[in-house]
N, C-alpha and C positions, 0 to 999 in steps of 0.2 A: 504493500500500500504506500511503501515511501519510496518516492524518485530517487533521494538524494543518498539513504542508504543502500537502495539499490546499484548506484551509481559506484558508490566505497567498497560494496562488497564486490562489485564486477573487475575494480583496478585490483583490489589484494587478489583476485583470481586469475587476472594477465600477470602479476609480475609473479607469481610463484609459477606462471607456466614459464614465461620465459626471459625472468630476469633482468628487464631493464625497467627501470622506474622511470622512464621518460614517460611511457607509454600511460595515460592515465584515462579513465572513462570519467564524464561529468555530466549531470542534469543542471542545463541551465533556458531555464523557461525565456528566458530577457534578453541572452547570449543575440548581440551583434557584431557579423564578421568585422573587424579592424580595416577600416582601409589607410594605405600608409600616405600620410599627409603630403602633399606640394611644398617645394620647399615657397617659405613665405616669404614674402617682402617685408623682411623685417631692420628699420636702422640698427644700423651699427653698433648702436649704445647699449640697444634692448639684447640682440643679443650677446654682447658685452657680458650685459648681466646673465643673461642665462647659462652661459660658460662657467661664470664665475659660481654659480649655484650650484652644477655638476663637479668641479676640479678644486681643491683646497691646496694650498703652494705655498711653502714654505722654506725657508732658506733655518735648518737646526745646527746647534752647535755643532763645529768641528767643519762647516763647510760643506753640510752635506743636506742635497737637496730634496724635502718629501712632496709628493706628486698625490695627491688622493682622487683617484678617478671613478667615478658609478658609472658614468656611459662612455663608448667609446664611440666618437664621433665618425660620420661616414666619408668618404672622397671628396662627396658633393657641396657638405656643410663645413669640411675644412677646408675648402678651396675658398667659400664664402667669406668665412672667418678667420683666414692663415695671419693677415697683421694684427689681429686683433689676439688671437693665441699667442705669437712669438713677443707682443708687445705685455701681456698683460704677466704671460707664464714663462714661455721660455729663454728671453730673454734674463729673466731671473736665476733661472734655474741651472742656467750656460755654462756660468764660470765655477760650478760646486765642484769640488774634489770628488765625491760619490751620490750616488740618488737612490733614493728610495719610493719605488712604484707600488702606491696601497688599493689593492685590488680586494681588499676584505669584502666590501659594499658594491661591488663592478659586480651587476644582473644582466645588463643591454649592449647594443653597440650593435655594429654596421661592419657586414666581412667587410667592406670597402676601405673600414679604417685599421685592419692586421699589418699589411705593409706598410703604413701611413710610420707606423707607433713602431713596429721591427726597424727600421729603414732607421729611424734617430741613430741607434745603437749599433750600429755596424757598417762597414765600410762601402764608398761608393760604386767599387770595383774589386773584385769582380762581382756580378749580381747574384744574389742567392735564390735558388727556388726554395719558397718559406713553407709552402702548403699548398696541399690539390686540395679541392672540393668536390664531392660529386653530387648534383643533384638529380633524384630519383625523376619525379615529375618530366624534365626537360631532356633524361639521359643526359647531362652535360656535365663534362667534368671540365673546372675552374683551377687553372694556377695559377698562384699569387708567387709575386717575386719581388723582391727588393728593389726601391725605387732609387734609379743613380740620379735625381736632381727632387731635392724638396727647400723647403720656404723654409730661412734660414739655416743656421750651421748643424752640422749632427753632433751630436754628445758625445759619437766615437768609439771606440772599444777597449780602450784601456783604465777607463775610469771603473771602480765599480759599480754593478747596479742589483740594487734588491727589491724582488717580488715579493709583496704581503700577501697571502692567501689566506679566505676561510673555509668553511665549510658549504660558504653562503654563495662565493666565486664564482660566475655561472655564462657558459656561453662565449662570445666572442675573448672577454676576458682569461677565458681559460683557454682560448687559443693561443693568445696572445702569450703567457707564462709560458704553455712548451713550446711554442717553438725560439721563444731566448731562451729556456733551459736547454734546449737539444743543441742548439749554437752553442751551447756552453760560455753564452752570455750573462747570463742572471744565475744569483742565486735566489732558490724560492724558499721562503720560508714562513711558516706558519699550520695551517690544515691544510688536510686533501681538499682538492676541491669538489663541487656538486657531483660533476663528469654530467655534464648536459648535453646540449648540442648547438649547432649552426642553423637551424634551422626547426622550426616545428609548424606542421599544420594542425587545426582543427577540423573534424568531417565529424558531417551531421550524420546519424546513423538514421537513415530511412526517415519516415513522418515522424521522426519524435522530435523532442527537447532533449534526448539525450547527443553527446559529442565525442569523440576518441579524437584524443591528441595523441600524433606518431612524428616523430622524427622522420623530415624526407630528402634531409639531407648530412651527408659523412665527410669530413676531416679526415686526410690522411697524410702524417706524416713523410716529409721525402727520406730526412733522415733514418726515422725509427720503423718509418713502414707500418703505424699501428695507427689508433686515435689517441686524443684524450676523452673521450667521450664515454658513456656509461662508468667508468673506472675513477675518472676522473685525473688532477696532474696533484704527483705525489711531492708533496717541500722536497728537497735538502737539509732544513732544519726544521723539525718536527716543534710548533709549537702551540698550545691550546690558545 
């Protein structure tokens, strides 16, 4: 008689068959598909601010720079916003001895912006293939490579730099941590993270209110040949 327990008891019933908790069933009577916005015309200042509400930048003792990011911005909207980012964040952030990237709270982001955020931290030549994607939907498989010319200087690779991870970490952000862990660019530290994905649809299941959310699109490492996905990216330094 209940949607909604119906709904709980049909996910604990997919992941014991086959173990990935992406996969979740939901009753939602109200549920309206997402359409992904236009980018807006919006001044400069405004979203100035709204950068500034997503990224917290800080220059801590000893010269070492902390970056706190929840979304990761896409191709489109840092092209929009590039002097407004290098004036606001990186510019600041330039001349630290080391950096620290706090991905505890990082849930969102745009695959457009993986190379965007890789590309800082490693050299302009030769280029690296960072990551394939493949989408089921389209059959098309995406690779992402490191970009030889971005808006201002790159941070370079001899500086260090540290990955905050939680348990909460989820999505592009967890892209983003392996493939500088597999460069052997970053260390990561903190918890596993979710092991999400790149991509998730909603499909309505027949005339109902009921929906299955499935992952339709896979991460695959060039390096390591695996994902980070279901499993999730494991620290370097293990900490609660």
């Amino acid at each position: 008689p209940d949607p909604g327990t119906l709904a709980s008891v049909l996910t604990e019933g997919v992941k014991n068959t086959i173990s990935d908790s992406r996969v979740k069933v939901t009753y939602e009577p109200e549920y309206v598909p997402a359409v992904p916005p236009a980018m807006p015309d919006i001044p400069p200042e405004q979203l100035a601010g709204m950068i500034k509400a997503t990224v917290k930048v800080e220059v801590l003792d000893g010269n070492i720079a902390y970056l706190k990011i929840q979304h990761i911005i896409g191709e489109e909207m840092a092209q929009k916003v590039g002097p407004l980012l290098l004036e606001y964040i990186w510019d600041k952030v330039l001349p630290t001895s080391a950096m620290i990237l706090d991905f505890r709270s990082a849930v969102s982001g745009e695959l457009s912006g993986i190379p965007y955020i890789v590309s800082y931290y490693t050299d302009s030549e030769p280029l690296i293939h960072i990551d394939s994607v493949y989408d089921r939907p389209s059959d098309i498989t995406t690779e992402l490579w490191s970009m030889p010319t971005l808006l201002g200087k790159r941070y370079g690779t001899s500086k260090p730099l540290m990955i905050l991870t939680s348990k909460n970490t989820l999505g592009v952000a967890e892209d983003v941590a392996y493939c500088l862990k597999n460069l052997k660019r970053a260390t990561i530290v903190g918890e596993n993270t979710a092991g999400g994905t790149v991509k998730i649809d909603k499909i309505k299941v027949g005339d109902t209110d009921f929906y299955v959310s499935v992952p339709v699109a896979k991460s695959i490492n060039p390096i390591t040949g695996k994902s980070w996905e279901i499993d999730g990216v494991a620290p370097h330094v293990e900490v609660p």
